[in-house]
N, C-alpha and C positions, 0 to 999 in steps of 0.2 A: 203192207196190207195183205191181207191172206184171202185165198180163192174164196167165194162166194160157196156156199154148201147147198143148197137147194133155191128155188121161184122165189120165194119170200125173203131172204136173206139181204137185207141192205148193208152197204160195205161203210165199216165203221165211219168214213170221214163224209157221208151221207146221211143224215137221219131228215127222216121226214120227205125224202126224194128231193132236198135241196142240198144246195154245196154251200157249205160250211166258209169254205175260203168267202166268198161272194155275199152269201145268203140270198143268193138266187137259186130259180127252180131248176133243178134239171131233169129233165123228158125220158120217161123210158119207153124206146123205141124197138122194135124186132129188126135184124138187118137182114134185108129181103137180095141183097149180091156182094161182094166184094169186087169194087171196081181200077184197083193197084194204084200203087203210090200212095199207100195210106188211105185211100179212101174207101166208103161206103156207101151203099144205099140203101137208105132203113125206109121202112114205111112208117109215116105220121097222119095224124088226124086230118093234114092237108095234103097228101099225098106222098109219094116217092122224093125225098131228100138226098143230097151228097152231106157225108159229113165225114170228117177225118178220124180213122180208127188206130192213129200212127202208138197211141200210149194201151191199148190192149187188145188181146191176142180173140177171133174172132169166129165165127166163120155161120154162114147164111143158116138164120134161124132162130142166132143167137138172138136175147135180149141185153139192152146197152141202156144205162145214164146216158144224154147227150146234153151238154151246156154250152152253147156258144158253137155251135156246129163242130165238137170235138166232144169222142166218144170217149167218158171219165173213168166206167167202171162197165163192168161183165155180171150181171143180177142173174141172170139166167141161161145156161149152156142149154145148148142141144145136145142130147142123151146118143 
């Protein structure tokens, strides 16, 4: 899979903000800290979440796919 190129850019095995394996939804969330050991914590519509960023590379700000409290794909880098 190739790096995400700009905000809009959904990553091929994503269309439509769902995951394909599944055909469930997954949530694109901002992650507001890196908390180690793989994890984060993004801000959602219900507030501050732990969710595991152990499959892509990250860092506070970024925007993330999350499916199943594991963070799928990187939609949007911080500049």
């Amino acid at each position: 899979m190739s790096p995400p190129t700009g905000p809009t850019t959904t990553p091929e095995c994503h269309g439509d903000d769902r995951c394909i394996t599944c055909s469930d939804a997954a949530v694109a969330v901002r992650v507001r800290e890196l908390a180690g050991d793989g994890l984060a914590v993004v801000d959602t519509d219900g507030g501050p979440e732990e969710v595991s960023v152990a499959l892509v590379e990250v860092v506070p700000g970024d925007i993330v796919l999350v499916h199943a409290k594991e963070a799928i794909a990187v939609v949007d880098k911080v500049r």
